[in-house]
N, C-alpha and C positions, 0 to 999 in steps of 0.2 A: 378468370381464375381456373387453373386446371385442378383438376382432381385430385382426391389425396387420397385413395382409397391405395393402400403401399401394398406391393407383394412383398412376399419373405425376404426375397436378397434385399428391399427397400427397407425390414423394420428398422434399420439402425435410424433413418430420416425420422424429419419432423419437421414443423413451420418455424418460423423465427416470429418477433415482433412486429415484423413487416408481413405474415403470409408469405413468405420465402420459402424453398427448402431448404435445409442446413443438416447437419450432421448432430444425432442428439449426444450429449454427453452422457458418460455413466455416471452413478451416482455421489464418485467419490471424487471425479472432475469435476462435476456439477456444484457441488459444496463447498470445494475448495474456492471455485473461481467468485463464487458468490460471495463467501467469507474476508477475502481478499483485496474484492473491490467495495466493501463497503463500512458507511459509518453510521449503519443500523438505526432503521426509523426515519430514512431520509431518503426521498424522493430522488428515482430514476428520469430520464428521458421518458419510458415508458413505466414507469411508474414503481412505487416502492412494494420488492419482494420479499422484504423481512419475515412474512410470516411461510411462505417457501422456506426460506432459509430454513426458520424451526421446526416445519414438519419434515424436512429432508435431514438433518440431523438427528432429528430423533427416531427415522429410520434406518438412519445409519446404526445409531447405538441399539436400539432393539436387536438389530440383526445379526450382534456381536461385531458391530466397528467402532468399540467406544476408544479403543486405543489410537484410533485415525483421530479421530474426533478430538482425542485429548491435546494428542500432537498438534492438531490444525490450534488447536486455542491457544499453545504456545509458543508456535509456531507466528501467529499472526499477532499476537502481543510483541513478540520480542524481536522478530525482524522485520517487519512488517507495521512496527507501530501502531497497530490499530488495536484501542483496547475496547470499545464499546461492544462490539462482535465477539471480543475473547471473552468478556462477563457474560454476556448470552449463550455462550459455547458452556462454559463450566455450569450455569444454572440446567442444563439441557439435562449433564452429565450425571447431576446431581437430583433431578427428577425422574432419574430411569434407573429401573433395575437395576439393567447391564451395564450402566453407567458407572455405579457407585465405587467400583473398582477402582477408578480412574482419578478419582474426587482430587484426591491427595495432589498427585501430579500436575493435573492441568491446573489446580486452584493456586500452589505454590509457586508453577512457572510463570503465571501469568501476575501475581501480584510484586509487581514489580515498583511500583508506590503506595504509599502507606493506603490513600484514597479507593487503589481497586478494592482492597479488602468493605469497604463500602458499599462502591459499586456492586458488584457481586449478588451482597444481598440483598441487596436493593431489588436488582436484576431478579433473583431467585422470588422473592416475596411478590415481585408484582407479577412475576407469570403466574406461580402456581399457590402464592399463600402459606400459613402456617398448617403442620406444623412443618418444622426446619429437618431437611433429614441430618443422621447425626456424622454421616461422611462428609458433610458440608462444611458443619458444625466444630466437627474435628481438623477440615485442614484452613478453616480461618481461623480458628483458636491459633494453631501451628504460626499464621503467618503473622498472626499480631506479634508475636513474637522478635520477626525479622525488622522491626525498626526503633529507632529512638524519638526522643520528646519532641526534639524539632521536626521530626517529619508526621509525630502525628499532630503536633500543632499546628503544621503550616496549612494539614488536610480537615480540622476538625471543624467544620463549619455549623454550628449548631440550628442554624437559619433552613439546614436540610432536613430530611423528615426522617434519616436515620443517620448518626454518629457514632464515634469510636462510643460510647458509652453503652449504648446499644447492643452493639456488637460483643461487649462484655458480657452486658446481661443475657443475651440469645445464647450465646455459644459456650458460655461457663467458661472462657480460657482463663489457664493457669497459666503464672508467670515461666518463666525457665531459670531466672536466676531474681539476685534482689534488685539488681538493677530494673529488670522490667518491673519485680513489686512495685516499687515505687511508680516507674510510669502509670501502671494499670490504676494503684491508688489516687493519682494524682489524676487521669481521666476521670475516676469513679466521681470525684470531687468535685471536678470541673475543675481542676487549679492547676490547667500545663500551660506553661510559660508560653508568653504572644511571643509568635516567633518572629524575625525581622525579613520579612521580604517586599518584595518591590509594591504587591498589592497593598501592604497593612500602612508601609510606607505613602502613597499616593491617595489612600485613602484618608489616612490622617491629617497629611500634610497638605496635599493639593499636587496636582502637577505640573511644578515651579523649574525652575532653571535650578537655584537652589538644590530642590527636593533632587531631580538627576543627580545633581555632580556630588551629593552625600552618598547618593544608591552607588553609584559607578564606583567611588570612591571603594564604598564597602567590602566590592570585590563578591558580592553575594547576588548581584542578578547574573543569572544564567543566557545562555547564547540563545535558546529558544526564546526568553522573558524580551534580549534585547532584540530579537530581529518582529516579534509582537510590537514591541513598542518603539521600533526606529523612527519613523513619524516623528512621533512625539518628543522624539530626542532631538532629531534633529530640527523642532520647531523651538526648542528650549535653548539650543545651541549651549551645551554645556562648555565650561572653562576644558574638560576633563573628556575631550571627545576622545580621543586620541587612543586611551583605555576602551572604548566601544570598540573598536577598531579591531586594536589586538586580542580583545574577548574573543569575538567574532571570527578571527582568523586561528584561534587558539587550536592547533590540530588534537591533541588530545579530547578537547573539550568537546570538539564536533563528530570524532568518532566514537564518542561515548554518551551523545546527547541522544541517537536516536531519532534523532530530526529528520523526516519525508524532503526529498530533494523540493518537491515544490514550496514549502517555505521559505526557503533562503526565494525563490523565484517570483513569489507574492510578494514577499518583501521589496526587491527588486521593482516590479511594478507602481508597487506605492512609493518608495520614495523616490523614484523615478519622477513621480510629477510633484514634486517638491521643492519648491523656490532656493529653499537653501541646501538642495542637490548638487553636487560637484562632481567631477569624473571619480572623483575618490573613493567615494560610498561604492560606487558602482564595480570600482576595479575589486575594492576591500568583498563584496558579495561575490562576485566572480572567482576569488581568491579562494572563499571560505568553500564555493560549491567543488570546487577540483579537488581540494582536500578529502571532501568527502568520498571523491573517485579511485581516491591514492592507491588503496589496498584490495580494491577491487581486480582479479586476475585480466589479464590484458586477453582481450580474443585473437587469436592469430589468425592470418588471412585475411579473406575477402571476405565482404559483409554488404550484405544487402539492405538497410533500415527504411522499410515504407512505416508511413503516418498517415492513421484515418484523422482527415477534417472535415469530414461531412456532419451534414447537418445534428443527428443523434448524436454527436460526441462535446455538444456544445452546450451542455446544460450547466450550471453550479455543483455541484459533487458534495454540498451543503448550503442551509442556509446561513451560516456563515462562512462561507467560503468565498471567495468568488473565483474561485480554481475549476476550471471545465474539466472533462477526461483529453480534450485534445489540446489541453495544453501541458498537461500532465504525459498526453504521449508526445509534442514538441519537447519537452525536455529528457524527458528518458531515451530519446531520441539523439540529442545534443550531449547527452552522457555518454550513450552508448559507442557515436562517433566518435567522441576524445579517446575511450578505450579499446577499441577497434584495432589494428594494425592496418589493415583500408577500410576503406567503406566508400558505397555509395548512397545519398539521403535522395526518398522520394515520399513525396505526399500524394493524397489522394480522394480526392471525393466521386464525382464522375468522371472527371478528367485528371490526369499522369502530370506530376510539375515537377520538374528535377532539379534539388534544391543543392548548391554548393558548398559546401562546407570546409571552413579552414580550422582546423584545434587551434592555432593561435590565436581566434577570433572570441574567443572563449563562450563556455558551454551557456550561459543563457542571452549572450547576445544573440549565436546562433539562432536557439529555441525561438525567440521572437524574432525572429527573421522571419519565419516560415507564415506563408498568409492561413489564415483560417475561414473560408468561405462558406463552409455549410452545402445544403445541399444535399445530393444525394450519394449511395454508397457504393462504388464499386472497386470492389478487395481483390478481384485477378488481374489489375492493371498493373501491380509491378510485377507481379512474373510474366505477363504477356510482353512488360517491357524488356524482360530479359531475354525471353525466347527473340523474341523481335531484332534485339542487339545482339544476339548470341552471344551474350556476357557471364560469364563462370564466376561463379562465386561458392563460398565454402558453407558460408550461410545466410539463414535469410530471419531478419527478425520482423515483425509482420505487429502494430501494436494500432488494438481498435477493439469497437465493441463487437465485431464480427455481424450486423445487422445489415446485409446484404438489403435493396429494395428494388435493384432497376429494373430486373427483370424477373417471373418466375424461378429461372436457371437463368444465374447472371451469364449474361452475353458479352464477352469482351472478342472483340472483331483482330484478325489476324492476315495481312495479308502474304499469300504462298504462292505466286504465279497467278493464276487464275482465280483462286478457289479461296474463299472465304469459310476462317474456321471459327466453330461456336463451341464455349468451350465451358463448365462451369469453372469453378475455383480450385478442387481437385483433382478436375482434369487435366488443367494449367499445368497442374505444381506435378504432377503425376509424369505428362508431356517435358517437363524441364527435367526430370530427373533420368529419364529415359531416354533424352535426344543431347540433353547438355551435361547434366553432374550425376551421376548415380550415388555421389555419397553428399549431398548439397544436405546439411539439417534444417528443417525448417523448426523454428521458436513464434508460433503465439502467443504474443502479452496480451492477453483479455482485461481492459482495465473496468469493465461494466459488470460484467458478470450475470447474462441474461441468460445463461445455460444452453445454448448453441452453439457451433462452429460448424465452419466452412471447412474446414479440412482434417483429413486419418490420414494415418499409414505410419510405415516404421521407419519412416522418416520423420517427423511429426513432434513436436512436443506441444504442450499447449499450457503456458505458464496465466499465471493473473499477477494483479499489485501493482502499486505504485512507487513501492521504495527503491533502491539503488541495489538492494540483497537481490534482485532477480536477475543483475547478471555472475552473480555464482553462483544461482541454481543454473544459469543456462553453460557456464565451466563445470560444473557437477555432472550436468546431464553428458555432455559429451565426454566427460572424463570416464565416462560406464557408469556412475549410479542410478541410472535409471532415468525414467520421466518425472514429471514434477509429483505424481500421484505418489511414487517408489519414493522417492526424497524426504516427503513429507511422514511418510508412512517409518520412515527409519530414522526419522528428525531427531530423536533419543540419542540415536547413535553418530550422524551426521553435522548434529547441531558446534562440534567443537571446531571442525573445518568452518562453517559459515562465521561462527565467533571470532574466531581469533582474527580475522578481519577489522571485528571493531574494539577487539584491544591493540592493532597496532603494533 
């Protein structure tokens, strides 16, 4: 192991999870990419950092960066999907001082179903206990407000250890008009109408052939409800498949569902090995996932897209998942191809595999095309492939946990005539941009978020996440709004460009 005693021009280093060197992130990369890639309370490769997480947040917000911090929490609820992170973010906000400012905004961004407003304080009380501060207090009052009887019925699970009733009594919210009177009375009472959805249905009834083709019929299960329960649909073989179908492919419905590209992809997998699977199911999810791509801005040019498959990117990304991060970068991968204007697709573990790719083959037959071997990690193999090929490209999108292991300073071998060059992963990208593209951007998708990287400079961006929004932060960044830090930092302001994407 060599030494790690750094001089000045090294402070910016540090070790990775391997004892690698890498490049440290500052603190508001650092939090982002953590936030981004996770579902809070659930184990990494290298183990679960959630309590990182809260004490880098809440050094943020001490320091006066509660307004970053607010953005990040609705920032990662609403494009990003991730709400368990976004109730940790707002309880931070709302345990700090300098926080409290902020209460309103991120509480109100982020409850975007009836149930966050639960979560929340759930969140809040089991970190820090009573009593409730009253900026909490006041923007979950605010957001009870924002919903009707069926949606707090369908969330009001009294079996949990706090409910909407709760939440009345905690927060003293007032109604805004009589309409909500009456909801809030009929909470207080216990007496909000059993709402009709697929669970209360299945639960009562059984799940029958029948019990589907009444749901479907209904017209009331949701596109996320049916690609959860395709399986089971398709083991009931309803009269009424047919309505599954064009749910599923419903464009409005999938740009407003909010749905993570890897579920239509999980879905995919599973009913994949399903007896009563036909090409149909398979083309109808293929169909639904390109939709999803629709509105997404097309990248121009040439495109680089390497995929870490080593062995660290192979874990579950939950315990109920069984979604890895490198199958999550196989398909963001197979996304970013179809929106591409070229591309070339390369994977990576120790060894370079140059993968072919046709958009007619559609985005996740691609993605499981790609083999996933495991093993170890070496991140300068496609830009050594580029230098090697002398292949120009306009950019390069680079998607892995950035957990370098082969070497101290990863060594990717080059041959020049005689002379064998050693290079790390900065130097690569540094040497390509100085011998090949001087305007080449390079895009890191961090999908781990272990607070490391392999690469700086002002070429450089270094994004995280899983959803299909991080190729418009990566048209955002090149259009001049800055890096992913500047984006997120002006999301108040930026947030209507990313939106209008999924109004369509």
């Amino acid at each position: 192991m060599a030494k790690f005693n750094l001089s000045k021009k090294e402070e910016s280093l540090t070790l990775n999870n391997e004892g690698q060197v890498a490049y440290k992130m500052n603190d508001k990369e650092k939090l982002a990419s953590m936030v981004l890639t996770s579902l809070f309370n659930e184990n990494k490769f290298y183990g679960d950092n959630s309590n990182e997480l809260v004490e880098l947040a809440k050094k943020l917000v001490e320091n006066g960066q509660g307004r970053f911090v607010a953005n990040l929490a609705v920032f990662a609820r609403n494009e990003m999907n991730l709400r368990s992170v976004s109730h940790v973010l707002c309880s931070i906000l709302a345990s700090e001082e300098n926080g409290k400012g902020f209460v309103k905004y991120a509480t109100l961004g982020v409850c975007r179903r009836a149930d966050d407003i639960t979560e929340i304080l759930s969140c809040y009380l089991n970190m820090k206990g009573k009593p409730i501060p009253n900026s909490l207090k006041k923007a979950l009052a605010l957001a009870m407000n924002n919903f009707d009887e069926y949606q707090f019925g369908k969330y009001n699970h009294n079996s949990k250890e706090l409910n909407f009733k709760d939440v009345l009594r905690l927060t003293h919210a007032k109604a805004k008009d009589e309409k909500h009177n009456k909801i809030f009375k009929k909470i207080i009472e216990d007496d909000l109408a059993t709402p009709y959805t697929w669970e209360t249905e299945l639960s009562a009834k059984g799940n029958t052939k029948e019990v589907w083709e009444e749901l479907i019929d209904s017209g009331k299960v949701g596109t996320m409800a049916l690609l959860r329960n395709l399986n089971n649909i398709l083991n009931a073989q309803p009269r009424n498949l047919q309505k599954v179908y064009k749910t599923i492919t419903d464009k409005n419905a999938i740009l407003n569902s909010k749905i993570l590209p890897f579920r239509f992809y999980s879905a995919y997998k599973k009913v994949s090995q399903n007896p009563n699977c036909t090409s149909k199911i398979l083309d109808i999810l293929e169909e639904a996932i390109e939709i999803s791509t629709k509105n997404i801005e097309k990248l121009k040019g040439k495109t680089l897209i390497a995929i870490d498959v080593s062995g660290s990117m192979t874990y579950n990304i939950s315990k109920r998942s069984e979604m890895s991060p490198a199958e999550i970068a196989t398909l963001l991968a197979s996304m970013a191809n179809y929106i591409c204007e070229e591309s070339i697709v390369v994977s990576f573990d120790t060894r370079l595999y140059v993968n072919t790719f046709s958009k007619r083959a559609g985005i996740i037959a691609n993605a499981r095309s790609i083999k996933i071997n495991g093993g170890g990690t070496a991140i300068g193999l496609p830009i050594a492939y580029l230098l090697d090929k002398n292949i120009k490209v306009d950019r390069i999108i680079l998607l892995s946990d950035c957990e370098v292991n082969s070497q101290i300073r990863e060594v990717v071998k080059l041959q020049s005539g005689d002379k064998v060059v050693e290079m790390s992963c900065a130097e690569l990208l540094n040497k390509y941009i100085s011998e090949v593209n001087p305007n080449v951007k390079f895009h890191g998708i961090d999908l781990v978020g272990y607070g490391t990287q392999q690469f700086k400079g002002k070429n450089v961006d270094i994004l995280a996440g899983w959803s299909e929004k991080i190729f418009d932060i990566i048209h955002l960044s090149e259009q001049g709004y800055g890096n992913f830090v500047k984006i997120i930092e002006n999301y108040d302001e930026v947030s209507d460009y990313v939106n209008a994407d999924a109004e369509g």
